[in-house]
Kinemage of the C-alpha trace (Angstrom):
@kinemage 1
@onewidth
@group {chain A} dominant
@subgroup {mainchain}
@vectorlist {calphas} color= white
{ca unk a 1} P -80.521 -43.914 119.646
{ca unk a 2} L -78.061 -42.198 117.430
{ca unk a 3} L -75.459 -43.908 115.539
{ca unk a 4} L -72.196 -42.428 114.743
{ca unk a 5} L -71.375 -42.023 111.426
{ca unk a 6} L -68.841 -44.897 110.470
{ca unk a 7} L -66.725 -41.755 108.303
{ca unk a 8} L -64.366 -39.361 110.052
{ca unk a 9} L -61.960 -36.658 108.797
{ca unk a 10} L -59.780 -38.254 110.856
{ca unk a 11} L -56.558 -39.807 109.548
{ca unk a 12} L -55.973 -43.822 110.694
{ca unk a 13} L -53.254 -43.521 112.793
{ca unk a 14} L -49.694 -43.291 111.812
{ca unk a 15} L -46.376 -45.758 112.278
{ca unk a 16} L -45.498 -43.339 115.527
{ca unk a 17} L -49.009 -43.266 116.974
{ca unk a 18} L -49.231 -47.323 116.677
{ca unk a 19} L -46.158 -48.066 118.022
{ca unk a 20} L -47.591 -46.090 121.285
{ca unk a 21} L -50.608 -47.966 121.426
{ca unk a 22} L -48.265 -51.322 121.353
{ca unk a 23} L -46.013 -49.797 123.923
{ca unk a 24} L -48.986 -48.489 126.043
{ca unk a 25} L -50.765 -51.748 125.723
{ca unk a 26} L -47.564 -53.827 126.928
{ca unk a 27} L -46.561 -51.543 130.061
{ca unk a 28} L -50.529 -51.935 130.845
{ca unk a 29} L -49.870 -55.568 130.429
{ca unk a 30} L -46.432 -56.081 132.398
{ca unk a 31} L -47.246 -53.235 135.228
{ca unk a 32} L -50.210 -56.011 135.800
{ca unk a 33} L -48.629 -59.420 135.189
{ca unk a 34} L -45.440 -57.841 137.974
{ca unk a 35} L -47.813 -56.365 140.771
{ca unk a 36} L -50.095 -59.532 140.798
{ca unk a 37} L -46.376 -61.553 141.463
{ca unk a 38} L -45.257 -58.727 144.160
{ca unk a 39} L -48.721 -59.318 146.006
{ca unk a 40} L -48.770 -63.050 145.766
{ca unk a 41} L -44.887 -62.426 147.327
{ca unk a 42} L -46.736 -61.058 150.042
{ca unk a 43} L -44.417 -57.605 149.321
{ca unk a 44} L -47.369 -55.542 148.434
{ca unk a 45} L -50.508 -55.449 150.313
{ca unk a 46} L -54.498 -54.400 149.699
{ca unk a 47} L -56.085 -56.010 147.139
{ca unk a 48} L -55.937 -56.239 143.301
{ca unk a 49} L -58.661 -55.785 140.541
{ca unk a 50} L -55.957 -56.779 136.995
{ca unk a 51} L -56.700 -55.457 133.701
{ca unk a 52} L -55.462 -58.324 131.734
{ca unk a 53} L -56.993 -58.550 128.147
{ca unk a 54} L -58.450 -54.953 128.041
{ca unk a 55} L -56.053 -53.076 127.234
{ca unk a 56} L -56.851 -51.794 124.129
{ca unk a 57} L -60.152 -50.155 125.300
{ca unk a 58} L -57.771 -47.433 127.664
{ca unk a 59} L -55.491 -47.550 125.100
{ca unk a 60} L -57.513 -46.777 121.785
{ca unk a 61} L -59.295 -44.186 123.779
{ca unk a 62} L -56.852 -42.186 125.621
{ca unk a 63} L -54.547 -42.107 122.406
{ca unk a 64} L -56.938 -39.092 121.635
{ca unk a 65} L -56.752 -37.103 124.514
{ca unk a 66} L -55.230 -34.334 125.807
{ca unk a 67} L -53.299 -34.004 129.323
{ca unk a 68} L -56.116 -31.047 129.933
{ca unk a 69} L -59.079 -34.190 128.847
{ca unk a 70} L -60.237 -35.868 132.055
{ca unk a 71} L -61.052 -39.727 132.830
{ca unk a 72} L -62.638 -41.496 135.537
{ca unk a 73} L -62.134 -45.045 136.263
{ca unk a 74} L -63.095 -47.967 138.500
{ca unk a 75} L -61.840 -50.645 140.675
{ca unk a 76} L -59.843 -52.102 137.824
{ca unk a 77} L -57.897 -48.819 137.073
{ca unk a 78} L -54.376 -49.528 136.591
{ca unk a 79} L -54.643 -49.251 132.442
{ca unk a 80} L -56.589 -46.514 132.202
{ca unk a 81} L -54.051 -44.363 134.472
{ca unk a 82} L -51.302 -45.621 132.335
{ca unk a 83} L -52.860 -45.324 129.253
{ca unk a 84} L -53.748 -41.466 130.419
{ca unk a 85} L -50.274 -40.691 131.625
{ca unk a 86} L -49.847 -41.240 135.004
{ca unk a 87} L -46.000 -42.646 135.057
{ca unk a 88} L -45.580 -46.535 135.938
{ca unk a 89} L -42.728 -45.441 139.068
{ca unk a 90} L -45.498 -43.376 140.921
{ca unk a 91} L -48.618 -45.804 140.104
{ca unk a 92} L -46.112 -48.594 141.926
{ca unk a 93} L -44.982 -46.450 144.868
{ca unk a 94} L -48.792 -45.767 145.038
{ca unk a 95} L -49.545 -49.792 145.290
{ca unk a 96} L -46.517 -50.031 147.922
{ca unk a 97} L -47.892 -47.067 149.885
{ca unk a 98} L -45.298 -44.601 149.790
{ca unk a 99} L -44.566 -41.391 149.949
{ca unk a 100} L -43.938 -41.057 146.247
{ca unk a 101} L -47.181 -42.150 144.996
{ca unk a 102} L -49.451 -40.771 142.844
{ca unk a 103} L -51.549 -40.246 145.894
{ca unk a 104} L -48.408 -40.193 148.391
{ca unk a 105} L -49.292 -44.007 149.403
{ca unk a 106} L -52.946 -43.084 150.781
{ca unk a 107} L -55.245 -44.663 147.587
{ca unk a 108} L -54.296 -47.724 147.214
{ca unk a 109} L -54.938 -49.574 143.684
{ca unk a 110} L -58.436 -48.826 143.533
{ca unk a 111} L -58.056 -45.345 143.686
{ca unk a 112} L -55.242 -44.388 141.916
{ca unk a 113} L -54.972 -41.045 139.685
{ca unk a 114} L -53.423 -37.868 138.996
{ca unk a 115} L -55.111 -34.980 138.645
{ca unk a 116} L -52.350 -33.136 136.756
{ca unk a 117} L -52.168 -35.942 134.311
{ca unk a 118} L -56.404 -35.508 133.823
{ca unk a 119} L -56.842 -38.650 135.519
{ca unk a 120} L -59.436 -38.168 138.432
{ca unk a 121} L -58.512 -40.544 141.564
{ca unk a 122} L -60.245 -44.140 140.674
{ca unk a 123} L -63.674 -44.817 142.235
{ca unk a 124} L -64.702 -48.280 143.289
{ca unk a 125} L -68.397 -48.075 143.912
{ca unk a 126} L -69.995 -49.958 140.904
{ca unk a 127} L -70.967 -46.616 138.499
{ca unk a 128} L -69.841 -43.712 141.032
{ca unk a 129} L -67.908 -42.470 138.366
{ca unk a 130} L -70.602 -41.472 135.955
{ca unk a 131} L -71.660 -38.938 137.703
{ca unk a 132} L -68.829 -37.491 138.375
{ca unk a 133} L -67.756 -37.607 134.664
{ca unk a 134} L -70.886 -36.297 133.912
{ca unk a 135} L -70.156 -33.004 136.129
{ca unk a 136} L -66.583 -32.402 134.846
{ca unk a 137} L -68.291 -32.180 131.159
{ca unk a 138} L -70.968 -29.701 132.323
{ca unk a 139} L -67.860 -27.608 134.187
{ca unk a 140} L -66.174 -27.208 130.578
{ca unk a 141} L -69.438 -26.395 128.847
{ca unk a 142} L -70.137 -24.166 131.010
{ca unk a 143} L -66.567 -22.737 130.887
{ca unk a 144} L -66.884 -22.516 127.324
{ca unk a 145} L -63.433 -24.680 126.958
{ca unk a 146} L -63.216 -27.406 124.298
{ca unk a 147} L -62.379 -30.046 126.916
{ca unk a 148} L -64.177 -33.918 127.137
{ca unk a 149} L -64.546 -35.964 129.905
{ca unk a 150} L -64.628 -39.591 129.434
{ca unk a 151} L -66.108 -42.456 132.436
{ca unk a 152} L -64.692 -45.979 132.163
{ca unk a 153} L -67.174 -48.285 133.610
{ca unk a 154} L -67.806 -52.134 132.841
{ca unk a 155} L -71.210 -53.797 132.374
{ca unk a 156} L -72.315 -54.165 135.659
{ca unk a 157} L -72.423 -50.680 136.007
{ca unk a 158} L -75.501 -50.171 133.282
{ca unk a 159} L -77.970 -51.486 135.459
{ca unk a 160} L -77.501 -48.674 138.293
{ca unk a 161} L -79.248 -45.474 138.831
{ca unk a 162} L -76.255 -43.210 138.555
{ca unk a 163} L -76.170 -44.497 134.888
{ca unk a 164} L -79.169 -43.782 133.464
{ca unk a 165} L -79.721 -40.237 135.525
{ca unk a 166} L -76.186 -39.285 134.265
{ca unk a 167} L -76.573 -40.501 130.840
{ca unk a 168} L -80.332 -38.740 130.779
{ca unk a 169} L -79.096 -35.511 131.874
{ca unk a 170} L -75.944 -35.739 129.435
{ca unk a 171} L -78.308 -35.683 126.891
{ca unk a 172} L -80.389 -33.607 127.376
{ca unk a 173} L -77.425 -30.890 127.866
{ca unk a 174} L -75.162 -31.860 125.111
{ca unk a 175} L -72.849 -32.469 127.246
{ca unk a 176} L -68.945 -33.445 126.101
{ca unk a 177} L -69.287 -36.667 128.125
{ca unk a 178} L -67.792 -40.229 125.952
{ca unk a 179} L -69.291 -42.802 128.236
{ca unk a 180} L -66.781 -46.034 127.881
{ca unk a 181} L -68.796 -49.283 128.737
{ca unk a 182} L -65.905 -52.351 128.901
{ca unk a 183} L -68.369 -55.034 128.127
{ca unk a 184} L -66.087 -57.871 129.190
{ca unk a 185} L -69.022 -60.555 129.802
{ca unk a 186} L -69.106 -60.406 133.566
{ca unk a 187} L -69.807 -58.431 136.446
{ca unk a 188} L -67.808 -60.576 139.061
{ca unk a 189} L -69.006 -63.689 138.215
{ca unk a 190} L -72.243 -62.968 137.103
{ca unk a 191} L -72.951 -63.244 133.610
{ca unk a 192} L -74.005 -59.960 131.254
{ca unk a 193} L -77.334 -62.170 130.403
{ca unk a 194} L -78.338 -62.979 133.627
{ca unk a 195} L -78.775 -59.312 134.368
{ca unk a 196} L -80.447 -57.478 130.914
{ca unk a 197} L -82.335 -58.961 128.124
{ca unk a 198} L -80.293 -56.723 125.786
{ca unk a 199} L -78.373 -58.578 123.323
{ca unk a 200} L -76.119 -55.840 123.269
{ca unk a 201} L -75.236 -52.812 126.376
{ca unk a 202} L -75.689 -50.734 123.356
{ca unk a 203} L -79.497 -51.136 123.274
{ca unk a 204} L -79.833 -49.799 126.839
{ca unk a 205} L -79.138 -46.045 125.989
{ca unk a 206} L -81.961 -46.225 123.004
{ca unk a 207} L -84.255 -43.953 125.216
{ca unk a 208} L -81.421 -41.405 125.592
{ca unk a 209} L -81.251 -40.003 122.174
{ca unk a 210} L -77.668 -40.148 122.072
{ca unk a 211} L -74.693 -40.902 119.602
{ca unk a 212} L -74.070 -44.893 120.114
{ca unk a 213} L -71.557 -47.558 118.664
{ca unk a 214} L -70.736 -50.709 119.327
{ca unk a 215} L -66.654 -51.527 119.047
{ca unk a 216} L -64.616 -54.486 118.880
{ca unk a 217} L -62.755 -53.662 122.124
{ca unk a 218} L -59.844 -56.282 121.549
{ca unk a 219} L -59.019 -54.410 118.422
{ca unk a 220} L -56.876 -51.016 119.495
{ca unk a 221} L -57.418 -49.533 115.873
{ca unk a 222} L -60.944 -50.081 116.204
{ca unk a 223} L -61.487 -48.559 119.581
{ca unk a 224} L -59.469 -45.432 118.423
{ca unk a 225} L -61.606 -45.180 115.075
{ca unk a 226} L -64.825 -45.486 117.359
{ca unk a 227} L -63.551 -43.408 120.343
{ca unk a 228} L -62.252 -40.846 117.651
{ca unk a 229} L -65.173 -40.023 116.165
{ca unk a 230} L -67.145 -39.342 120.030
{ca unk a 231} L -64.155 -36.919 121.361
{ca unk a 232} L -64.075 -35.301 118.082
{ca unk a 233} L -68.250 -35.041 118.364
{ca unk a 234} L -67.579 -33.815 121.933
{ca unk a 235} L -64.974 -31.199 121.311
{ca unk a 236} L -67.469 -29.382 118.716
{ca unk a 237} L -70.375 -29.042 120.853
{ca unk a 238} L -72.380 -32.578 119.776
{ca unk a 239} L -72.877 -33.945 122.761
{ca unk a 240} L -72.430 -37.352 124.592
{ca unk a 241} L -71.372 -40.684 122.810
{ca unk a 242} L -71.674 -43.958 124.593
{ca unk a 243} L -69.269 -46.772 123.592
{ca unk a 244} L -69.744 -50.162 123.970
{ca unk a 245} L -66.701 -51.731 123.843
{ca unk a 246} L -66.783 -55.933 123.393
{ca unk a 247} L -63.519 -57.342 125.367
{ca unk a 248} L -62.425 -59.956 127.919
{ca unk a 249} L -60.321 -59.831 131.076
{ca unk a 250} L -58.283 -63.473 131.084
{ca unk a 251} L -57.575 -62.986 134.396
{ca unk a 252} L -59.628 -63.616 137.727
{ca unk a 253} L -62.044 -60.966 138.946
{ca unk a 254} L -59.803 -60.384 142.052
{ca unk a 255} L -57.285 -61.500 144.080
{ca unk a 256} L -58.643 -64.687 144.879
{ca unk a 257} L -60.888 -65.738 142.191
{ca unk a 258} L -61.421 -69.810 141.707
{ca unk a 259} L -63.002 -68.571 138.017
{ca unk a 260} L -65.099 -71.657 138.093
{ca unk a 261} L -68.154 -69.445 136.620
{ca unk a 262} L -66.145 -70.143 133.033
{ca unk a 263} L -64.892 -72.648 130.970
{ca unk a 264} L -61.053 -72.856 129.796
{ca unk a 265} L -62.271 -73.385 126.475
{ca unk a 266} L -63.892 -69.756 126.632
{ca unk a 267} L -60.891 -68.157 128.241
{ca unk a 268} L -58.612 -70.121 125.638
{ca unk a 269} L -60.398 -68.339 122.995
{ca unk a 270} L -60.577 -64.922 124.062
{ca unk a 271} L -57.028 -65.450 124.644
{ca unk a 272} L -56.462 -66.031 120.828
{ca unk a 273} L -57.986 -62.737 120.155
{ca unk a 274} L -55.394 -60.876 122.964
{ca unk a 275} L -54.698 -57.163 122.041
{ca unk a 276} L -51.781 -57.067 122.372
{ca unk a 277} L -51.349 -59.576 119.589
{ca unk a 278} L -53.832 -58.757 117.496
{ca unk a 279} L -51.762 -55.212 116.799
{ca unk a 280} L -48.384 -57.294 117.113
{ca unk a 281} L -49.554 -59.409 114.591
{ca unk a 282} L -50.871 -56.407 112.289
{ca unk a 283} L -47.728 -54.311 112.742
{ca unk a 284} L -45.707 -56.958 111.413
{ca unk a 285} L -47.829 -58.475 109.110
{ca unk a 286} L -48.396 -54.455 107.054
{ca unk a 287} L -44.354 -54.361 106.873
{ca unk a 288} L -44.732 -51.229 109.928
{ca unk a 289} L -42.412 -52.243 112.109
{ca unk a 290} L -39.843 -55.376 112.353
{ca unk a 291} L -39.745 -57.929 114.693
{ca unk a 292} L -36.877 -56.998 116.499
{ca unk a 293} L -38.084 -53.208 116.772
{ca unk a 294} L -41.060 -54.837 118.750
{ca unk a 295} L -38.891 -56.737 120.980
{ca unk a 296} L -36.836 -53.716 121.519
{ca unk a 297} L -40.106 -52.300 122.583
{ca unk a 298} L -40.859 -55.119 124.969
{ca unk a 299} L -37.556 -55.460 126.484
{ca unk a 300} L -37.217 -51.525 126.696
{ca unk a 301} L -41.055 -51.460 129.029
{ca unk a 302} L -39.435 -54.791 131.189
{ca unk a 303} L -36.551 -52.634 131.707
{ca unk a 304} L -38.840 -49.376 133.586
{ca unk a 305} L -41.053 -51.601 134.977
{ca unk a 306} L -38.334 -53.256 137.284
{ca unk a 307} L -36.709 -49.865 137.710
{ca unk a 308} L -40.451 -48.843 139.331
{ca unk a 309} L -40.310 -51.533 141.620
{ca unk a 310} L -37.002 -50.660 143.149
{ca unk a 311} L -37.761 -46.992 142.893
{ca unk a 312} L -41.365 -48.174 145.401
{ca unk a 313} L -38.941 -50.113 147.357
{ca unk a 314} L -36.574 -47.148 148.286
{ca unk a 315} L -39.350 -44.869 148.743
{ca unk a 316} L -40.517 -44.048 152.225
{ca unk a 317} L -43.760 -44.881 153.898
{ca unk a 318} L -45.936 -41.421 154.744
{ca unk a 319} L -45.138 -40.011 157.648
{ca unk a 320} L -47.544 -40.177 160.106
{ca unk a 321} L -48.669 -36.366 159.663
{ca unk a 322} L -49.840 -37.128 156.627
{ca unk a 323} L -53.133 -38.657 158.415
{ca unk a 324} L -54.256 -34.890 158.598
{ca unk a 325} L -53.223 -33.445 154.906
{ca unk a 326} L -55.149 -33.488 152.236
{ca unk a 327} L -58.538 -33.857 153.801
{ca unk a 328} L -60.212 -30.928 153.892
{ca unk a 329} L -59.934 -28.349 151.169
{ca unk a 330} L -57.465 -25.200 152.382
{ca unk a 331} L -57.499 -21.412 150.502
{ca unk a 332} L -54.394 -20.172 149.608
């Protein structure tokens, strides 16, 4: 395994970029907190995967890349499409199932995206979207462009076949794959222990030969030092990086999750290291920002996320042609 080098050229991020990360991190945060209350209201229907608590791994990461970069997510993909782009009014229409969607009300949350934000329609097979990642970097090395590709995928997904073919052939073609790993201590309710004897996700891509780090994934500044360093690796024809990034979702696996597999204590403390105010706390504590710019901020992301809900609400449900579009692929 290669490690990164902990230097970069790369500047720490300025007042402007930060105060996107907190804004990214809190839509992430509220888009979740008001769709969970809409589908315990019984307004919005399906099922919901929440990414509560690991927001900063989207957010750190995507700060670096371009609207041309592409991402592919999982069953818990709501942050990473924000984080990537895809606006908060067409990610709700798209969990009310209308017309205005990102997918025009046919995905659903699990497989939410938009391709002309970079941000490949979610996958919710456990690892399908290595693979798939793992294509769209050998289309733009073959293509000569200096686009990456970067797969979100939690810990779960390390012990399945796609990963280790993908990550195998990545490396052995240099590919301009960053391979996120959201470590966040469970795959449903089963514990990262029961399932490796790695102390560390990290350890698993030792017989790959690639670039590897290990980030503190509640820290947004530390995930965008880390996930820096890989895209800038990948843009210059390095190869592969895979991140493992050490983070915590407070919320329930699902829907209906009695999260009797944990103790309160455990949740209480991964709680005191939230994201969200771990960079709240740093922005104010540096003299960056003031606390009432921050609760601008805040009150400024409450504001669009209620105007997405009513702009879902007046949106119409697909018409009924709409079975047929979209399903095979047309010339024009």
């Amino acid at each position: 395994m290669e490690a990164l080098a902990t230097g970069s050229s790369m500047q720490a991020p300025g007042t402007e970029k930060r105060l996107w990360m907190y804004e990214t991190m809190v839509t992430i945060r509220q888009f979740e907190e008001k769709v969970y209350f809409l589908f315990l209201q019984g307004e919005m229907p399906s099922t919901l995967h929440l990414y509560i608590g690991q927001e900063a791994v989207a957010t750190g990461v995507c700060a670096h890349l371009r609207t041309t970069d592409y991402i592919t997510s999982t069953h818990r993909p709501h942050g990473h499409a924000i984080a990537k782009g895809v606006p908060v009014e067409n990610m709700m229409a798209e969990l009310f199932g209308r017309i205005d969607g990102c997918c025009r009300g046919k995905s659903g949350s699990m497989h939410v995206g938009d391709m002309t934000k970079g941000a490949i329609p979610a996958i919710a097979i456990v690892g399908g979207g290595i693979p798939i990642a793992t294509g769209v970097g050998l289309s733009a090395k073959m293509r000569k462009t200096d686009q990456v590709a970067v797969c979100f995928f939690g810990d779960g997904a390390t012990s399945e076949g796609d990963f280790h073919e993908a990550l195998n052939m990545a490396a052995i073609w240099d590919l301009p794959v960053i391979y996120v790993c959201e470590n966040n201590l469970y795959g449903a309710s089963t514990p990262v222990s029961q399932i490796t004897k790695c102390k560390d996700l990290v350890e698993r891509v030792a017989g790959y030969c690639m670039a590897a780090e290990m980030v503190e994934g509640n820290d947004v500044l530390a995930v965008y030092a880390a996930a820096g360093r890989a895209i800038e690796r990948a843009r210059r024809g390095g190869g592969p990086t895979f991140l493992e990034c050490k983070t915590y979702r407070t919320c329930g696996h699902s829907r209906g999750d009695p999260q009797n597999y944990r103790s309160k204590e455990e949740v209480a403390q991964w709680q005191a290291r939230d994201p969200i105010l771990l960079l709240r706390q740093r922005l104010l504590s540096e003299g960056v920002v003031s606390e009432t710019q921050l609760q601008a901020v805040e009150e400024a992301v409450t504001q669009r996320i209620e105007k997405a809900v009513e702009f879902a609400r007046k949106s119409p449900f697909p018409a009924l042609s709409e079975l047929t579009e979209h399903v095979y692929y047309e010339e024009r």
